[in-house]
N, C-alpha and C positions, 0 to 999 in steps of 0.2 A: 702559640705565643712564645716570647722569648722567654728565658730561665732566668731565675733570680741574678742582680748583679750586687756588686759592690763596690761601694766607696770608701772614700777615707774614713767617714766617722759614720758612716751605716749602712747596713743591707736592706734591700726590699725587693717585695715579688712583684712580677710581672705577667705572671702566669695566671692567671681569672681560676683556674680549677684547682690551684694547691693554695692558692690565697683562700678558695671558700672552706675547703679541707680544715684549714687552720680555725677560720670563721667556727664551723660546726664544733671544734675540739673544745673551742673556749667556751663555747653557748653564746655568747656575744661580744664585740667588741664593741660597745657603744653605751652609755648610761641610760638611766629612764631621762627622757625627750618630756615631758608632761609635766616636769617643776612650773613651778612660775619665774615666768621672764623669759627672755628670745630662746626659741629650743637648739639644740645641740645638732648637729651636723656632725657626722663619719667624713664625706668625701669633701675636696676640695678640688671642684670645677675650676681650673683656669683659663676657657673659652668665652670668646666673645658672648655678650648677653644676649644676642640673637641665636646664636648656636643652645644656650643653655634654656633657651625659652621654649624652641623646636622640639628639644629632645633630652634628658638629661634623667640622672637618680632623685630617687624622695628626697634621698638623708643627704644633699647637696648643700652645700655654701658656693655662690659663685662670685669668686675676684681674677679679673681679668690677668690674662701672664700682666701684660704694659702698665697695669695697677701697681702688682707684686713689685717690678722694676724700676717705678717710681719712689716706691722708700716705704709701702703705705705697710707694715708687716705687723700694725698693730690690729688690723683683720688676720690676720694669721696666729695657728692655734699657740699656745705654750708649748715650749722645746720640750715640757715633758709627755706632752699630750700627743698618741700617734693618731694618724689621720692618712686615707690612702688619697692619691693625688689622681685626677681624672685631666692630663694631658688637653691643646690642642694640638689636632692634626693640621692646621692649617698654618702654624708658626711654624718658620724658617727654621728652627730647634727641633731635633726630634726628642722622642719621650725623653731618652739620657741627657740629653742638654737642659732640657726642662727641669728633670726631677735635678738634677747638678746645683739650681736655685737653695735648694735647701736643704745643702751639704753644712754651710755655715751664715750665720747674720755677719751683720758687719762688728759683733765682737767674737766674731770666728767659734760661734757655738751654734752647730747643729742642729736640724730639727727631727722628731720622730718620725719617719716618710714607712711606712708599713709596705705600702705597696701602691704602685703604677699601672695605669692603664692607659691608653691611647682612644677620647673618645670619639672616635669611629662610629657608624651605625653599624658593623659589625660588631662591636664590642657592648653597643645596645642592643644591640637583636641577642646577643650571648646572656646576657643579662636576665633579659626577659624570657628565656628560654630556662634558663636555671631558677626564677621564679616561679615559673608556671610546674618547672617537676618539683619543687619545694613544696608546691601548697597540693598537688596530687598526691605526694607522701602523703598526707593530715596535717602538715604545718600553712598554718598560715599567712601567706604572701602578704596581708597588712602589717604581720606583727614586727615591731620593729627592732623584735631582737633573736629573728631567726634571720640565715643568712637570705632566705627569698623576699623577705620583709625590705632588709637592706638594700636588693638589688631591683627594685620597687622601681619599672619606668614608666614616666610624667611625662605631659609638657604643657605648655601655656604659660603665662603670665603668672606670676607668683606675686601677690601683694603683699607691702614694704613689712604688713604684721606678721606675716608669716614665715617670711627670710630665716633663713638658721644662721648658726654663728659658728664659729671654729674659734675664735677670740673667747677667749675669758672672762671675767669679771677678778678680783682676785680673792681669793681662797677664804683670807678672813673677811672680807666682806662677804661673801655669798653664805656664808656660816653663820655669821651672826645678827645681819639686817633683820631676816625674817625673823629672828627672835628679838630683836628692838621693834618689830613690828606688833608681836603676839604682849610684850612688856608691855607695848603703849597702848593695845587693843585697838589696833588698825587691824580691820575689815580693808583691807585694800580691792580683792576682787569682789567685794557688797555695795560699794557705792551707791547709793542713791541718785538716778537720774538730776544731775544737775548741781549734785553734792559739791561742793570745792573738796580739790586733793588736796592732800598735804602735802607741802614742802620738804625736802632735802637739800641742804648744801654742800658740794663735793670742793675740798679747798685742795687746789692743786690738782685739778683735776685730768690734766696731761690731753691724750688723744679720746677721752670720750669711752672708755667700756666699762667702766663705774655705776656713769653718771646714766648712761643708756641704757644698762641691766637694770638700775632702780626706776627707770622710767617706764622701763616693759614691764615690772611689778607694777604699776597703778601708780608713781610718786610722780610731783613734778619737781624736776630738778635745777638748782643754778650750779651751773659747772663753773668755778672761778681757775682761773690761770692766767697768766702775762704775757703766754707764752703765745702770739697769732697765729703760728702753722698748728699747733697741738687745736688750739680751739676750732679751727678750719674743720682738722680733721673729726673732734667731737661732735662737729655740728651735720657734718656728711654721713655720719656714723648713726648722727640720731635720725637724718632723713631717708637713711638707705631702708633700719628697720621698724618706720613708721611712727616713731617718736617726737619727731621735730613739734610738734607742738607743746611736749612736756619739758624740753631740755633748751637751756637759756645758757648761753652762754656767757660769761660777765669776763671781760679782761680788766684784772684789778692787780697790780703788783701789793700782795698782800703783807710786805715787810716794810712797806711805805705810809699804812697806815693802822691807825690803834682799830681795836676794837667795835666799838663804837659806831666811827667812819665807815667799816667793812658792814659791817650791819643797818647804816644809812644807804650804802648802796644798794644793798639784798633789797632792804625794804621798799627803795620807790623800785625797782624789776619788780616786785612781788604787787604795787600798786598800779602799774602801769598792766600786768598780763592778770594782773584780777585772781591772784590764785593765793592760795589758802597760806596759814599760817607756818611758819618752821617748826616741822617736830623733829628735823634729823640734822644733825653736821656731823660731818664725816671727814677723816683722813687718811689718804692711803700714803704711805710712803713719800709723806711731805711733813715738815714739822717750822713753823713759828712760833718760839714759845709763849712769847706775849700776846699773841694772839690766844693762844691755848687755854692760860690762865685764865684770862678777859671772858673765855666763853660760859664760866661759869655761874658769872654775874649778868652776863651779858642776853641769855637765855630765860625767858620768865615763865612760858607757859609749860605745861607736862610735855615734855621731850626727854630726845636723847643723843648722846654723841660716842661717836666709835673713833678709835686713832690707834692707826695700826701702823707703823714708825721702827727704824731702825734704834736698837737700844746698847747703850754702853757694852763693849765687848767684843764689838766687830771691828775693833781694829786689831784684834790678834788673831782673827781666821785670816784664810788662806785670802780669800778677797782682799781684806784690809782694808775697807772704808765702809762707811766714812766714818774718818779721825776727828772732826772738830766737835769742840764741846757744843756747839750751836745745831748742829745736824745730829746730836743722839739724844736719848733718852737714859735717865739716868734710870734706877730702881725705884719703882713707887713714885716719881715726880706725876704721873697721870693719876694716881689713886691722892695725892696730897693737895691736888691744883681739885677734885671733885671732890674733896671731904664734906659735909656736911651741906646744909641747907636746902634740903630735900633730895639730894644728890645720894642715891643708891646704886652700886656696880654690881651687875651681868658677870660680867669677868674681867678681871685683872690676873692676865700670866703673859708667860714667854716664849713665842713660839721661835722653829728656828728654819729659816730657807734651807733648801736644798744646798745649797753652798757654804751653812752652816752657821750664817751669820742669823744673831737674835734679832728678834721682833716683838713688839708691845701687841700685845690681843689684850685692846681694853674697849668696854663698852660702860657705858652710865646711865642710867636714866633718873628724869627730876619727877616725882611724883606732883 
């Protein structure tokens, strides 16, 4: 195979045996796959889905190249997260033109590409071959954090629950949901045959990997946005990984209406699909703040609300936005809008991106 190449903003192997070399030095490259919610994927299949159905790795995600080139890049991992890329041979592109895709997004930042393969059945027959001397050492070829475990060849039909994901949830949410879960004593995976789930509301809910990782938890979600291609895409998102029945989309311009109103529309969707009560609202990287305030009162049964929001002081990082008083969070304005009346906070701090701008990590729950 070819030798490792390089790009402008990163290197990656090509080579299936100093790729695994590396695999073996680390002990793994991949996390535990068994949390709750859509499991995690290493490789990123870009072959037709009849190609990846014939023949393909365990620890696959498959989005088509003509996916990728359509704009869809919220199936795709986080810039910080590496992931090796499993080529088509059958695209006019060879591997370098391929892996070339995610040299830069369209705000010219890079993705982590570790390493390339051309998926060939020579490159699965190689595969399976380096499995099968994995698990004659004493390792075992299931396990999913040896490199034979990893190089695990399948085929068949993969059903929409079982699909992995390269895409994210973000950071503070997957950090502190389940613990707004264990606060409000949801039993999510104990349901009782026929039990009603409980509700989540995701406000601003963009393309859908929020609103879908809380859905692959047991929740059912209304994902609200204005935005019709984001919620298109939320909704393809929740039908790819077997969700669509949990994830409701609501297109509601949520600075056009009070509180109240927003909460008249939740309630007939929640009338109409028969499903259980609001125990969660949520925000990721969206902020109304009369809205915000409004939830406090607006909220009556044991719940809870997480708003995780860009906060005063990101207009002096290198980013520089956002500037306006309406798009930040001041100090303490989430802990003063949940002050009392049964309202107790999880946490109240300040986290900060990679790019060094602060963030609100605030969670509350109403006893």
């Amino acid at each position: 195979m070819a030798d490792a190449i390089v790009t402008e903003s990163a290197s990656f192997e090509t080579n299936l045996e100093r790729w695994l070399l590396s695999v073996r030095r680390e002990s793994s490259v991949r996390d535990d796959v068994s949390d709750a919610g859509v499991g995690r994927a290493t490789f990123l299949d870009v072959r037709e889905p009849a190609a990846f159905t014939s023949r393909r790795l365990r620890w696959s995600a498959n989005v088509p190249l003509r996916e990728i080139d359509d704009g869809n890049a919220h199936a795709l991992p986080p810039r910080t997260m590496p992931f090796v890329l499993i080529t088509d041979p059958t695209n006019e592109d060879d591997l370098f033109a391929q892996a070339r895709r995610f040299e830069r997004d369209f705000k010219g930042v890079g993705w982590r590409l570790r390493a390339a393969f051309e998926g060939t059945d020579a490159f699965f027959d190689a595969c399976k071959s380096a499995s099968v001397e994995r698990d004659g050492a004493g390792t075992s070829s299931s396990s999913s954090s040896s490199s034979g475990g990893l190089l695990e060849v399948v085929s068949g039909e993969v059903e929409a629950k079982d699909r992995l994901r390269l895409w994210e949830p973000s950071p503070e949410l997957a950090r502190w949901l389940p613990r707004a879960e264990a606060a409000l004593r949801l039993r999510l995976d104990a349901l009782e045959k026929g039990a009603l789930r409980p509700t989540c509301v995701d406000l601003g809910s963009g393309a859908g990997r929020d609103a879908v990782w809380a859905a692959s938890r047991g929740w059912n979600v209304v994902a609200i946005d204005n935005d019709a291609r984001g919620l298109s895409r939320c909704a393809a998102l929740a039908e790819r990984h077997g969700v669509a029945d949990r994830v409701k989309p609501l297109s509601l311009n949520l600075t056009k209406f009070s509180t109240a109103e927003v909460f008249q529309s939740i309630d007939a969707l929640l009338e109409t699909e028969r499903w259980g009560n609001v125990r969660m609202v949520y925000a990721v990287r969206y902020l109304h703040k009369s809205l915000m305030r409004g939830l406090a009162t607006a909220l009556t049964s044991r719940c809870a609300v997480a708003w995780f929001h860009f906060m005063r002081g990101c207009e002096h990082t290198a980013v520089g936005r956002p500037t306006k008083d309406k798009d930040l969070l001041e100090a303490h304005e989430l802990r003063d809008a949940f002050l009392g009346d049964g309202w107790n906070s999880l946490v109240d701090d300040v986290v900060h991106l990679p790019d060094g701008r602060p963030v609100s990590c605030f969670v509350a729950v109403r006893e």
